[in-house]
C-alpha angles and dihedrals in degrees: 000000000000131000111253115264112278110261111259111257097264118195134059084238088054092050092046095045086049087060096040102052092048096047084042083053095048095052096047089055102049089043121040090198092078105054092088090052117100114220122204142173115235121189097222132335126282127228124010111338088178105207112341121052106226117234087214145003125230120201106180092173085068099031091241141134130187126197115202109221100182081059096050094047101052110027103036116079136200109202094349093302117110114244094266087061099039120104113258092256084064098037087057099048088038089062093041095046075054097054088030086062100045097052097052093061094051082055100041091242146129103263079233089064092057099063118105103274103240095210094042 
């Protein structure tokens, strides 16, 4: 006898979650400055965003940093398609350019700094 199959991961929000907790993951454990930091997902910002709608808040007085999925869903664009018609290899870079970004700024860092070093 053999267990059913898992259930596919359903939703756009499942899919997005997926990405954002392994790139979260992969963060915390190249920069320890981070492991305090909560990371969590937001739907959209809240309050005036004046022109430009952020992808993600950073609060460092709190040590925390929102991505706002709705945002990066919709606004942001791989090959000139929004995230919910990308192929799965740019919706992925698409989020993680998202948490990349945000936690950057919280650092005070370019987002390229923050990549795995390969010869480390």
């Amino acid at each position: 006898m053999t267990k059913p199959p898992l259930p596919a991961i359903g939703s756009r929000h499942d899919r997005f979650n997926l990405v954002f907790l392994a790139a979260v993951d992969m963060l915390r454990t190249e920069w320890p400055e981070l492991k305090g930091v909560r990371f969590e997902l937001g739907s959209l910002p809240v309050g005036d965003t004046g022109e430009r709608m952020p992808r993600w808040t950073v609060d460092r007085a709190n040590d925390l940093i929102v991505v706002h999925r709705i945002v990066v869903e919709r606004l942001d664009k791989a090959h000139g398609q929004p995230l919910n018609r990308a192929d799965e290899f740019h919706r992925r870079l698409l989020i993680e350019n998202a948490v990349f970004g945000a936690a950057a700024e919280y650092l005070g860092r370019d987002p390229y700094d923050l990549g795995a070093d390969p010869f480390h």
